[in-house]
CHARMM-style PDB file with segment names, atoms N, HN, CA, C and O in Angstrom:
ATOM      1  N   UNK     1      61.313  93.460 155.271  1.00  0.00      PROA
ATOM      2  CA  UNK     1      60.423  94.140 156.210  1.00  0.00      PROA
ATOM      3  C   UNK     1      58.977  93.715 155.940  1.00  0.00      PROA
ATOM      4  O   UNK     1      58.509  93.716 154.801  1.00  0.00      PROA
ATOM      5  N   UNK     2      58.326  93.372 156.963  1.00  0.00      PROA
ATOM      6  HN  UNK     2      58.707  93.371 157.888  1.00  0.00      PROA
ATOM      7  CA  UNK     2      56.707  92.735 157.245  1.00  0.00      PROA
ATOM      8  C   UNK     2      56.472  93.625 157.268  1.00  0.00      PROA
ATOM      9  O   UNK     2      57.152  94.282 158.056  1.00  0.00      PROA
ATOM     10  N   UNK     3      55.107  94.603 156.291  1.00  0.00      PROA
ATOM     11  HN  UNK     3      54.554  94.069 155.651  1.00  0.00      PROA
ATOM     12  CA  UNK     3      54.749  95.354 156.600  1.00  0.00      PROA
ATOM     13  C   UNK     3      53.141  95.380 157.591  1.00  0.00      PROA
ATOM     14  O   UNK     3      52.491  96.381 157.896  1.00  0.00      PROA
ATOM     15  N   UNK     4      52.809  93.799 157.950  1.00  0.00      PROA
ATOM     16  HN  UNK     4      53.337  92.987 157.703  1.00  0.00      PROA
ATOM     17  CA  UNK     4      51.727  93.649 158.818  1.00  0.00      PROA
ATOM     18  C   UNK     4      52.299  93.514 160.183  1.00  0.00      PROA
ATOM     19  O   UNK     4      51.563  93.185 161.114  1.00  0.00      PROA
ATOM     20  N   UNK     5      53.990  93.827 160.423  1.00  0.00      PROA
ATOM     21  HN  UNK     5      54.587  94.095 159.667  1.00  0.00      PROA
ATOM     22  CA  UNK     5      54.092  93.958 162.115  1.00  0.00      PROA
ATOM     23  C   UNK     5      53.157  94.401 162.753  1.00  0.00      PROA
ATOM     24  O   UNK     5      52.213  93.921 163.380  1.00  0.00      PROA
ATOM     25  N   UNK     6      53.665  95.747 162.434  1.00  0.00      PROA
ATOM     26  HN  UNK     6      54.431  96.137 161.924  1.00  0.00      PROA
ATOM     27  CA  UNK     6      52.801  96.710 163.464  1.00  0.00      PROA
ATOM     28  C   UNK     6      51.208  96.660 163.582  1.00  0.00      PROA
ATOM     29  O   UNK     6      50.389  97.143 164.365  1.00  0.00      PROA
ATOM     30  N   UNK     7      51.142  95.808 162.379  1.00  0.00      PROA
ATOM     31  HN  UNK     7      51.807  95.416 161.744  1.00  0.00      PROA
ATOM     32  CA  UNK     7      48.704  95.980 162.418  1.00  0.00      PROA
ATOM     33  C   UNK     7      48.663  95.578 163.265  1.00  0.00      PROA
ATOM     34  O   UNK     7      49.403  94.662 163.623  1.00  0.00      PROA
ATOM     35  N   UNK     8      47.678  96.155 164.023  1.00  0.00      PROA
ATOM     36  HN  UNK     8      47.077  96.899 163.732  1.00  0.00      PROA
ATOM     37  CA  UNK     8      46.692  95.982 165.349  1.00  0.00      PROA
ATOM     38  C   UNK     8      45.096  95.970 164.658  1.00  0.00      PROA
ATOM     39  O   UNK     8      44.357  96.865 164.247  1.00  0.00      PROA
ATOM     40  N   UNK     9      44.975  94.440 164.760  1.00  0.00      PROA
ATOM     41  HN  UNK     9      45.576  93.714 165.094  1.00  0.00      PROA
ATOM     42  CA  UNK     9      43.545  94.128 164.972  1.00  0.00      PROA
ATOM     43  C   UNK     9      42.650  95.144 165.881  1.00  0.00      PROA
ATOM     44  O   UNK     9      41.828  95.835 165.278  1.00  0.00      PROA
ATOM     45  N   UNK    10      42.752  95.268 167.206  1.00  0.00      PROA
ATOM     46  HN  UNK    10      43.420  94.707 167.695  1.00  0.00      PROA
ATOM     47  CA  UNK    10      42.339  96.444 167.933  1.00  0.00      PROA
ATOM     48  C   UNK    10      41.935  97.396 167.850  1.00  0.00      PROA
ATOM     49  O   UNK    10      40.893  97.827 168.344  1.00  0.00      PROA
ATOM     50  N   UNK    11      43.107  98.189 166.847  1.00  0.00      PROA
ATOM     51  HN  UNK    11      43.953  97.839 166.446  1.00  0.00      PROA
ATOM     52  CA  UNK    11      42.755  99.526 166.216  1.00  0.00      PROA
ATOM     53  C   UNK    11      41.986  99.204 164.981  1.00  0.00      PROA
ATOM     54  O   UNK    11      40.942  99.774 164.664  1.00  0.00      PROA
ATOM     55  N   UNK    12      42.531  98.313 164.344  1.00  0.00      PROA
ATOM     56  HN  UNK    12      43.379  97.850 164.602  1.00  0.00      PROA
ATOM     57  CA  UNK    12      41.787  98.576 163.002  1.00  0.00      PROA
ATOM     58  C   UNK    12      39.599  98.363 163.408  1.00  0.00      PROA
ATOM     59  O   UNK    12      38.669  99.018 162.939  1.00  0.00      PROA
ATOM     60  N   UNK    13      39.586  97.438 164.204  1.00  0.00      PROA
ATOM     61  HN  UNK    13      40.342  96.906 164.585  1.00  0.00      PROA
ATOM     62  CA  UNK    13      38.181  97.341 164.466  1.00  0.00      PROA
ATOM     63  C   UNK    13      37.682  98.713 165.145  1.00  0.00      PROA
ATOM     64  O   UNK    13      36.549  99.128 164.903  1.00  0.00      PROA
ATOM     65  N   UNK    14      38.520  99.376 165.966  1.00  0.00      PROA
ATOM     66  HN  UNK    14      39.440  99.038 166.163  1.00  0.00      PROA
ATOM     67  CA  UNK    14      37.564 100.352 166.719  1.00  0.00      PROA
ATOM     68  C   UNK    14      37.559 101.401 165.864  1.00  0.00      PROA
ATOM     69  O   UNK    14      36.663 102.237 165.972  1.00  0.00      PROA
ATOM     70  N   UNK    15      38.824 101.567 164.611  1.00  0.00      PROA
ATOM     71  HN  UNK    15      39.552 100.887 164.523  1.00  0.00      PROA
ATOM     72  CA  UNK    15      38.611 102.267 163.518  1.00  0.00      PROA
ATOM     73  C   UNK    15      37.436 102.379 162.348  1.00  0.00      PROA
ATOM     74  O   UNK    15      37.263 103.242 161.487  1.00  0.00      PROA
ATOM     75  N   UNK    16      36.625 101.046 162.684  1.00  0.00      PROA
ATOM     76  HN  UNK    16      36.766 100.345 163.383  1.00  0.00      PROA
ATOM     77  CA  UNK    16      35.629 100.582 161.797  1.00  0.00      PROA
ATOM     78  C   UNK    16      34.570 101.523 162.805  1.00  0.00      PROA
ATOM     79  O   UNK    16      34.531 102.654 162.321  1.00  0.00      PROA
ATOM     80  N   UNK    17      34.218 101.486 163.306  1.00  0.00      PROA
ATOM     81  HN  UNK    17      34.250 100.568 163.699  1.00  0.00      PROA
ATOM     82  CA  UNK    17      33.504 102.368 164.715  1.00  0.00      PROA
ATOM     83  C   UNK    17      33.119 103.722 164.158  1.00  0.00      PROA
ATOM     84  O   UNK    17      31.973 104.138 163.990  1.00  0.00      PROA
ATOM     85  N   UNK    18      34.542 104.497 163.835  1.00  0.00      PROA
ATOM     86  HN  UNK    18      35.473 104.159 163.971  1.00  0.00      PROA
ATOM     87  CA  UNK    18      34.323 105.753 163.590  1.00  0.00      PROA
ATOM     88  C   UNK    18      34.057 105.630 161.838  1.00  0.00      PROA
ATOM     89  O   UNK    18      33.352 106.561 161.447  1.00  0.00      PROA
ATOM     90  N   UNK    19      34.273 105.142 161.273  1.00  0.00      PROA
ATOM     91  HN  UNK    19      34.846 104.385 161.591  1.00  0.00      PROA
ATOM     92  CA  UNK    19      34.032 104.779 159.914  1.00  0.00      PROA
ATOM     93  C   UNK    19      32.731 104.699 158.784  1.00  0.00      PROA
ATOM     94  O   UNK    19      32.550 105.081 157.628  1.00  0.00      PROA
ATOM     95  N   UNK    20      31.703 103.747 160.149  1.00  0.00      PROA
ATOM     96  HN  UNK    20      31.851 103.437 161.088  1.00  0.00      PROA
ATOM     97  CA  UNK    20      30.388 103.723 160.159  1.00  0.00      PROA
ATOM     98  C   UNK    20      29.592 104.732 160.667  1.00  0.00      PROA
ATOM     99  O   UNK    20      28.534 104.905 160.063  1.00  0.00      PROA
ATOM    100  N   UNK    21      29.883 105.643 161.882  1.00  0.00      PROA
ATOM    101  HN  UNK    21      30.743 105.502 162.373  1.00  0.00      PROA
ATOM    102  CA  UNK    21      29.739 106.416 162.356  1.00  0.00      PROA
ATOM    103  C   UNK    21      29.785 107.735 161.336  1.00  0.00      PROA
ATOM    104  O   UNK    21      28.788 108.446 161.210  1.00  0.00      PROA
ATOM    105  N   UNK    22      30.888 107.975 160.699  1.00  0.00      PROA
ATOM    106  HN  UNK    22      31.699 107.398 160.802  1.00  0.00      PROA
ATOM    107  CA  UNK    22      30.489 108.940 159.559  1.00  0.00      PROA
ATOM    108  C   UNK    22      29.710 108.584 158.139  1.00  0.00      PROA
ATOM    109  O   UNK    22      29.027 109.368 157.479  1.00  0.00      PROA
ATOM    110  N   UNK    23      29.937 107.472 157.903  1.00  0.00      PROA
ATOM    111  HN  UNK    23      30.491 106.835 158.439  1.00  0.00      PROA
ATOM    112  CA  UNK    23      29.031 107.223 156.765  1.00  0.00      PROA
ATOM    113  C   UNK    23      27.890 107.259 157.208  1.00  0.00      PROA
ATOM    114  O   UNK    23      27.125 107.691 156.345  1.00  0.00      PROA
ATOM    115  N   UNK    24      27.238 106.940 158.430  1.00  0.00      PROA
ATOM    116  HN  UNK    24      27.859 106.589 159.130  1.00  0.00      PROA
ATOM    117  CA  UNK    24      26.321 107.424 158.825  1.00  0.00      PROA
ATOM    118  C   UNK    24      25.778 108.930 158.381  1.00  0.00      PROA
ATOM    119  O   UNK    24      25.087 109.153 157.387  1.00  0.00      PROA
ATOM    120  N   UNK    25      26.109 109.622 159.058  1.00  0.00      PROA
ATOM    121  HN  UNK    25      26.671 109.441 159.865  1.00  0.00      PROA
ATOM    122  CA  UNK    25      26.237 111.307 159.126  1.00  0.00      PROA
ATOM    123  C   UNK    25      26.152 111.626 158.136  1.00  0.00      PROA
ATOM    124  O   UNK    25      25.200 112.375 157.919  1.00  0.00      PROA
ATOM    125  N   UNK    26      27.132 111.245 156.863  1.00  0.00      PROA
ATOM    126  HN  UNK    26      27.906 110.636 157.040  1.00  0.00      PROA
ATOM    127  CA  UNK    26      27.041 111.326 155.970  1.00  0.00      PROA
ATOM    128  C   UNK    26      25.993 111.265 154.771  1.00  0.00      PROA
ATOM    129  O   UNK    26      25.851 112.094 153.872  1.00  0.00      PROA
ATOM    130  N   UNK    27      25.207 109.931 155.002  1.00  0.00      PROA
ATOM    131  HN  UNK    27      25.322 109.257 155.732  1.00  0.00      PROA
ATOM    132  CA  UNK    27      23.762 109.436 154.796  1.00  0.00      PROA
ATOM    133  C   UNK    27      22.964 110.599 155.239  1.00  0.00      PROA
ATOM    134  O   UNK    27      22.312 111.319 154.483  1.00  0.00      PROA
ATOM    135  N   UNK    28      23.027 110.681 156.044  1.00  0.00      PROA
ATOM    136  HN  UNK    28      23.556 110.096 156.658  1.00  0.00      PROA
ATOM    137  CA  UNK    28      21.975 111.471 157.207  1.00  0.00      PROA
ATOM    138  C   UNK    28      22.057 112.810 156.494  1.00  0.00      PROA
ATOM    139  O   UNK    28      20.883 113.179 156.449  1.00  0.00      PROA
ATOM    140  N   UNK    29      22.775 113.696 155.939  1.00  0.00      PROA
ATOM    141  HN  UNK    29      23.728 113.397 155.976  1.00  0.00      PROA
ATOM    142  CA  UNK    29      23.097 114.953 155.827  1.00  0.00      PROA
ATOM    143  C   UNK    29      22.270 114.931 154.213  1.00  0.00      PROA
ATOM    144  O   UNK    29      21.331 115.683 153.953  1.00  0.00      PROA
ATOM    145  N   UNK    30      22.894 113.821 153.152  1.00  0.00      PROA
ATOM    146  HN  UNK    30      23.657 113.210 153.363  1.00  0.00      PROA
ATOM    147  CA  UNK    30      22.621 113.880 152.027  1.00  0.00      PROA
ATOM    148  C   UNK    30      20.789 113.867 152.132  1.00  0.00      PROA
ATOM    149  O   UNK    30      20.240 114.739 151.459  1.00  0.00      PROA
ATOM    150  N   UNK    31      19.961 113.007 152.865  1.00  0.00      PROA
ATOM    151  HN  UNK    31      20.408 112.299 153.412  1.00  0.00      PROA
ATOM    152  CA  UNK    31      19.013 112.680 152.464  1.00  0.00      PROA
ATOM    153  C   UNK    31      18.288 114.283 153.362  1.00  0.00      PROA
ATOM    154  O   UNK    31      17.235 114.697 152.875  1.00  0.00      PROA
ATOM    155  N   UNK    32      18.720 114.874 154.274  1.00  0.00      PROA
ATOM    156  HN  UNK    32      19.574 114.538 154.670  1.00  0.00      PROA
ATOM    157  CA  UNK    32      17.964 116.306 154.342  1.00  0.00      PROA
ATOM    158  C   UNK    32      18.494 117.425 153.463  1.00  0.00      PROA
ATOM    159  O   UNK    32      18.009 118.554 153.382  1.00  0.00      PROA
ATOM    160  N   UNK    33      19.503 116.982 152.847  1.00  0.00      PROA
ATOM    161  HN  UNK    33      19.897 116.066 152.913  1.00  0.00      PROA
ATOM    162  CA  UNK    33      19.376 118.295 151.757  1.00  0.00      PROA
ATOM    163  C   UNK    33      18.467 117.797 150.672  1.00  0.00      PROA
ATOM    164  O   UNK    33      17.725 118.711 150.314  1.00  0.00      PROA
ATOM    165  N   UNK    34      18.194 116.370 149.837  1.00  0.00      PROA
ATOM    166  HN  UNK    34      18.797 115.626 150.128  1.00  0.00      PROA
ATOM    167  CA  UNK    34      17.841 115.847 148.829  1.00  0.00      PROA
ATOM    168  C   UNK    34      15.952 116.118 149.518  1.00  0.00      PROA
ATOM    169  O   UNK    34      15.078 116.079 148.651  1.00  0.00      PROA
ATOM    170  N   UNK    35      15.496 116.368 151.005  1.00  0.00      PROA
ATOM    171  HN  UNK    35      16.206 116.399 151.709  1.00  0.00      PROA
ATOM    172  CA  UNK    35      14.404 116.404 151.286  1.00  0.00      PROA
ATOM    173  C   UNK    35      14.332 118.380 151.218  1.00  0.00      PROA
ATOM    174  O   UNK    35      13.490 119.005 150.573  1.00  0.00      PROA
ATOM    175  N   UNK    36      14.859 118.673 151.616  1.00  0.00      PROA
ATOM    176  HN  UNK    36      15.543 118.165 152.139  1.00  0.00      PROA
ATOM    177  CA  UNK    36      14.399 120.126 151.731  1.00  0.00      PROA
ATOM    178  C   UNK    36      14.769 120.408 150.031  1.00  0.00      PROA
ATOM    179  O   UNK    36      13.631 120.611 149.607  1.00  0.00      PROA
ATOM    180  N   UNK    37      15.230 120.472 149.430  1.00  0.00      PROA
ATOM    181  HN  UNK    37      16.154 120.307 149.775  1.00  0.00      PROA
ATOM    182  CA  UNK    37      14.939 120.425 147.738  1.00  0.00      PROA
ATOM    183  C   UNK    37      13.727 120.198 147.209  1.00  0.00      PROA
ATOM    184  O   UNK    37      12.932 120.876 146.559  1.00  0.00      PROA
ATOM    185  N   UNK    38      13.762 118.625 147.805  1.00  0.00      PROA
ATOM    186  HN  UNK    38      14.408 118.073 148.333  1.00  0.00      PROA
ATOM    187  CA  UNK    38      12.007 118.437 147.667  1.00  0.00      PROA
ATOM    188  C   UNK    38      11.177 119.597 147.692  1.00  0.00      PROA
ATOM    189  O   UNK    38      10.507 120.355 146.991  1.00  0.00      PROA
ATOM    190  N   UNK    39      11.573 119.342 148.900  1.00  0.00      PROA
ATOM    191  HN  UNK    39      12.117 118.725 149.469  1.00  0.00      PROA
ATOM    192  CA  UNK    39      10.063 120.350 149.345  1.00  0.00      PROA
ATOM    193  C   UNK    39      10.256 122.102 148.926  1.00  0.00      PROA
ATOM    194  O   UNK    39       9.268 122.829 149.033  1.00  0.00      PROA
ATOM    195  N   UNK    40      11.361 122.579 148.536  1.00  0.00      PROA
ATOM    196  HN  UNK    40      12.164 121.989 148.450  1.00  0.00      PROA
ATOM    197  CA  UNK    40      11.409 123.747 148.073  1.00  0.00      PROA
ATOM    198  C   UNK    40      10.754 123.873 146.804  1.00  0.00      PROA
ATOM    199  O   UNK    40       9.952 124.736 146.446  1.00  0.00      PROA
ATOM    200  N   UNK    41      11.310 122.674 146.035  1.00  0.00      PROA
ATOM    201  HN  UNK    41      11.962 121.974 146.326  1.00  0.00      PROA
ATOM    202  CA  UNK    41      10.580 122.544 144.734  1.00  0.00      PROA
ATOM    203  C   UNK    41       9.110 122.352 144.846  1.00  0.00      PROA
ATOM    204  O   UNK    41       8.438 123.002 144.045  1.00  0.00      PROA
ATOM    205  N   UNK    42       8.428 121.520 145.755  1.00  0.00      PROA
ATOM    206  HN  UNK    42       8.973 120.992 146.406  1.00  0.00      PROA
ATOM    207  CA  UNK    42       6.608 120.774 146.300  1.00  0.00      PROA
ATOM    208  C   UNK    42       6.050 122.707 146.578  1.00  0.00      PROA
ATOM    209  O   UNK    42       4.959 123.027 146.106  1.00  0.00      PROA
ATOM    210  N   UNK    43       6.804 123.677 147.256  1.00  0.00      PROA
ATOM    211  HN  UNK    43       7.690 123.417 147.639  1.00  0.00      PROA
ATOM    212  CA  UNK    43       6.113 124.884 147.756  1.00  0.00      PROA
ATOM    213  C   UNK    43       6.201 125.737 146.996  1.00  0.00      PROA
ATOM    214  O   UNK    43       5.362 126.637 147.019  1.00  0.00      PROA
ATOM    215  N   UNK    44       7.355 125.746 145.971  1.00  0.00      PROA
ATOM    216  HN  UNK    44       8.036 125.015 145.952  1.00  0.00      PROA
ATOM    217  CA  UNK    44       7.067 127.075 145.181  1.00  0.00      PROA
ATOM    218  C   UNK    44       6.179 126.262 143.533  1.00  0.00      PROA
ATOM    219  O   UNK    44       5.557 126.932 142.709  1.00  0.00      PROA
ATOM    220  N   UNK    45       6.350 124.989 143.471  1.00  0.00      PROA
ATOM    221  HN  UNK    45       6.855 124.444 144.140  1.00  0.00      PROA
ATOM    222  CA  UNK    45       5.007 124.620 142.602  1.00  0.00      PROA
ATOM    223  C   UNK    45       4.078 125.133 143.101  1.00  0.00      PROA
ATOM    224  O   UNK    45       3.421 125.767 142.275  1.00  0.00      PROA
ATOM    225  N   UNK    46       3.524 125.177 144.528  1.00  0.00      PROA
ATOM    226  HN  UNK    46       4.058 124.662 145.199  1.00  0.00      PROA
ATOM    227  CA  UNK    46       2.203 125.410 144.900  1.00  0.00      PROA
ATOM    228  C   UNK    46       1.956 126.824 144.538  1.00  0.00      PROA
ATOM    229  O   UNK    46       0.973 127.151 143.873  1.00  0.00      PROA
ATOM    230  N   UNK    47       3.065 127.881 145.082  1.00  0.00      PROA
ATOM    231  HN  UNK    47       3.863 127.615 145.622  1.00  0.00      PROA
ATOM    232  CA  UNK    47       2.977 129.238 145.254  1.00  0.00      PROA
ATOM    233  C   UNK    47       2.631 129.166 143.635  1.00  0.00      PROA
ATOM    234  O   UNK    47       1.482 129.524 143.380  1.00  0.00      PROA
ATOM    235  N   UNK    48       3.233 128.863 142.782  1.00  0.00      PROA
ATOM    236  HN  UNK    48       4.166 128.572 142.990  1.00  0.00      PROA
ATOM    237  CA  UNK    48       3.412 129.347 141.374  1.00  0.00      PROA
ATOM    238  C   UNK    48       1.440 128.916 141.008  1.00  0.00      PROA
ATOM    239  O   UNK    48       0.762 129.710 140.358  1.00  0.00      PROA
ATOM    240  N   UNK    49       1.144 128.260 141.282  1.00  0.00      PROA
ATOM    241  HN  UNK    49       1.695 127.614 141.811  1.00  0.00      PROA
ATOM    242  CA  UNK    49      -0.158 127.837 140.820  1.00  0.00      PROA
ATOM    243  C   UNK    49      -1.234 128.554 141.743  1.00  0.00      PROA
ATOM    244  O   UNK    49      -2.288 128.815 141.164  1.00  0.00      PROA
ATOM    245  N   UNK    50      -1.158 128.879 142.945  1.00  0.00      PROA
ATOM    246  HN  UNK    50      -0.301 128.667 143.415  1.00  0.00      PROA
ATOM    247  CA  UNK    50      -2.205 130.279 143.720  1.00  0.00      PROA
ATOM    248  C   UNK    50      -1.608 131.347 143.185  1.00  0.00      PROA
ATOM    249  O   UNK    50      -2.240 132.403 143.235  1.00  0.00      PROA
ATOM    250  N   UNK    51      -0.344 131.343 142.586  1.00  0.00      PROA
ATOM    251  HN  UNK    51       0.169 130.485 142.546  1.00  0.00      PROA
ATOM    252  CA  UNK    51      -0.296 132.876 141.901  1.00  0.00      PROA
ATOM    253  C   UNK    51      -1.241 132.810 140.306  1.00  0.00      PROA
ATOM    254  O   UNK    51      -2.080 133.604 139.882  1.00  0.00      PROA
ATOM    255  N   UNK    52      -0.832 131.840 139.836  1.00  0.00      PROA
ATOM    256  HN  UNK    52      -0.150 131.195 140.180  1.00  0.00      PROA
ATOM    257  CA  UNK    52      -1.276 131.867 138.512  1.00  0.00      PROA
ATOM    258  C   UNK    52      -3.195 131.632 138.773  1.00  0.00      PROA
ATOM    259  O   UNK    52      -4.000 132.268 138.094  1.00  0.00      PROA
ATOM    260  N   UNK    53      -3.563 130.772 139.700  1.00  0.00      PROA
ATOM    261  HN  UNK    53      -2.909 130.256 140.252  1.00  0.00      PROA
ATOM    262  CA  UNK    53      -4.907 131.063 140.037  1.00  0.00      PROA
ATOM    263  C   UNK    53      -5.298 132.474 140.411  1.00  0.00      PROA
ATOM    264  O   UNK    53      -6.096 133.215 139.836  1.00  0.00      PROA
ATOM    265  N   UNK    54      -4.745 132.642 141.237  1.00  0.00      PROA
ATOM    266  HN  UNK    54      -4.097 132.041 141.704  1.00  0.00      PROA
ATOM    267  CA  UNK    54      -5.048 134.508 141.286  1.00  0.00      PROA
ATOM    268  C   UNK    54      -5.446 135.496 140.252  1.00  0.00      PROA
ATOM    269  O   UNK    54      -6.460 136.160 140.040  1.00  0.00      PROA
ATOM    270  N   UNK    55      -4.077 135.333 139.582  1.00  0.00      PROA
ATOM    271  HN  UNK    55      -3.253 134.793 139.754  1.00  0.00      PROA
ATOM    272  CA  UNK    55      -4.267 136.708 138.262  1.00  0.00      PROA
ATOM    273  C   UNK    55      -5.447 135.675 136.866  1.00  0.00      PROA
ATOM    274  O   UNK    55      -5.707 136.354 135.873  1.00  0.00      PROA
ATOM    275  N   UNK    56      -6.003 134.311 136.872  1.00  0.00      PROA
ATOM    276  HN  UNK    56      -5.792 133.760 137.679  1.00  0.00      PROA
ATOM    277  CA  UNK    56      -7.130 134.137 136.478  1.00  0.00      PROA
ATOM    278  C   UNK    56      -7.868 134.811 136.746  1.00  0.00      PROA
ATOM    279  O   UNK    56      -8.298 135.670 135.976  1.00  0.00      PROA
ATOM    280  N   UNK    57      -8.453 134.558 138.528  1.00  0.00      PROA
ATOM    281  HN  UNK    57      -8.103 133.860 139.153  1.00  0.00      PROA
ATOM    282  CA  UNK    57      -9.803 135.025 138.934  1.00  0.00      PROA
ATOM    283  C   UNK    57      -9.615 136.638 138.637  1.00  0.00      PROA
ATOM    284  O   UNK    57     -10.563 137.269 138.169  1.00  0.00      PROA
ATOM    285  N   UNK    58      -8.196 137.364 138.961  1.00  0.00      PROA
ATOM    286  HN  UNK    58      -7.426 136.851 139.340  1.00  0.00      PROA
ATOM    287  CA  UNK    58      -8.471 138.894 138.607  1.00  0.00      PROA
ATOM    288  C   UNK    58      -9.092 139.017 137.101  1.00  0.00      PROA
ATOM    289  O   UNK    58     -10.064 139.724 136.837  1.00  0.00      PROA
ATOM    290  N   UNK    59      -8.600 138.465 136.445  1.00  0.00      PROA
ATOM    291  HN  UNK    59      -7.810 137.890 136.659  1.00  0.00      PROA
ATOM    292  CA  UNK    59      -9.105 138.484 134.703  1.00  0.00      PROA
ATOM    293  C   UNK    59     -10.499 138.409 134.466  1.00  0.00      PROA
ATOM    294  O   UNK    59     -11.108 139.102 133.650  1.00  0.00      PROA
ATOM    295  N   UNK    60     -10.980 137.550 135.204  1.00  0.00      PROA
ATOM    296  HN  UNK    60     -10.486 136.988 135.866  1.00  0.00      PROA
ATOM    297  CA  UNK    60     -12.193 137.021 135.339  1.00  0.00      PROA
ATOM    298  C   UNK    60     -13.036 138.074 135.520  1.00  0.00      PROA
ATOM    299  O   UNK    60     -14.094 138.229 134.910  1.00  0.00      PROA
ATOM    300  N   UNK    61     -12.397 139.108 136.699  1.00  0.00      PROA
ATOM    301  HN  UNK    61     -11.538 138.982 137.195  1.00  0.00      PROA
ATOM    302  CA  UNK    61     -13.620 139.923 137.446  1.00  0.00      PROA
ATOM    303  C   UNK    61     -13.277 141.248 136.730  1.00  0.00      PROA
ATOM    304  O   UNK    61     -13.822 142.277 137.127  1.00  0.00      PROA
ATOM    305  N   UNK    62     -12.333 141.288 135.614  1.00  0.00      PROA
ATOM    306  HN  UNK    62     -11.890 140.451 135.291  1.00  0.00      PROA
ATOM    307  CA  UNK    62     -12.625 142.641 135.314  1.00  0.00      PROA
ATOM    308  C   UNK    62     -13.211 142.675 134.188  1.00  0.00      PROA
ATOM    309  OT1 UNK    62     -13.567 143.752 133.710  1.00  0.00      PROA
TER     310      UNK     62
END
Protein backbone atom coordinates (compact mmCIF):
# COMPACT_ATOMS: atom_id res chain seq x y z
CA UNK A 1 0.00 0.00 0.00
CA UNK A 2 1.25 3.67 -1.35
CA UNK A 3 0.59 5.65 1.25
CA UNK A 4 0.99 8.96 -1.17
CA UNK A 5 -2.23 7.69 -3.30
CA UNK A 6 -4.58 9.62 -1.96
CA UNK A 7 -2.18 13.13 -1.41
CA UNK A 8 -3.67 15.89 -3.10
CA UNK A 9 -1.30 18.56 -3.94
CA UNK A 10 -4.54 20.82 -3.97
CA UNK A 11 -5.42 20.29 -0.57
CA UNK A 12 -2.25 20.18 0.88
CA UNK A 13 -1.45 23.89 -0.63
CA UNK A 14 -4.80 25.47 0.26
CA UNK A 15 -4.07 23.78 3.67
CA UNK A 16 -0.90 25.93 3.81
CA UNK A 17 -3.50 28.99 3.49
CA UNK A 18 -5.12 28.28 6.70
CA UNK A 19 -1.80 27.39 8.36
CA UNK A 20 -0.24 30.81 7.78
CA UNK A 21 -3.34 32.36 8.46
CA UNK A 22 -3.20 31.14 12.10
CA UNK A 23 0.31 31.53 12.75
CA UNK A 24 -0.49 34.72 11.85
CA UNK A 25 -3.18 35.33 14.61
CA UNK A 26 -1.18 33.67 16.58
CA UNK A 27 1.81 36.24 16.24
CA UNK A 28 -0.68 38.86 16.41
CA UNK A 29 -2.27 37.80 19.82
CA UNK A 30 1.25 37.04 21.51
CA UNK A 31 2.76 40.46 20.68
CA UNK A 32 -0.60 42.41 22.33
CA UNK A 33 -0.45 40.56 25.35
CA UNK A 34 3.64 40.90 25.55
CA UNK A 35 2.54 44.94 24.73
CA UNK A 36 -0.17 45.50 27.27
CA UNK A 37 2.31 43.88 30.01
CA UNK A 38 4.49 46.42 28.85
CA UNK A 39 2.64 48.97 29.42
CA UNK A 40 0.97 47.72 32.67
CA UNK A 41 4.35 47.41 34.00
CA UNK A 42 5.53 51.43 32.06
CA UNK A 43 2.00 52.79 34.28
CA UNK A 44 2.14 51.40 37.50
CA UNK A 45 6.14 52.34 37.52
CA UNK A 46 4.82 55.76 36.92
CA UNK A 47 1.88 55.56 39.51
CA UNK A 48 4.44 54.05 42.05
CA UNK A 49 6.84 57.12 41.63
CA UNK A 50 3.81 60.18 41.82
CA UNK A 51 2.87 58.14 44.76
CA UNK A 52 6.21 57.99 46.29
CA UNK A 53 6.70 61.79 45.06
CA UNK A 54 3.64 62.67 46.88
CA UNK A 55 4.14 61.32 50.42
CA UNK A 56 7.89 63.24 49.91
CA UNK A 57 6.35 66.58 49.28
CA UNK A 58 3.71 65.67 52.28
CA UNK A 59 6.92 65.11 54.55
CA UNK A 60 8.31 68.06 53.35
CA UNK A 61 5.37 70.35 54.33
CA UNK A 62 4.84 69.11 57.67
Amino acid sequence: MNLFEKFSWDRFVSSLQYMWQGMLCIFVVMAVIILSVYLIGYFSAKAEERKKLAEESEENNN
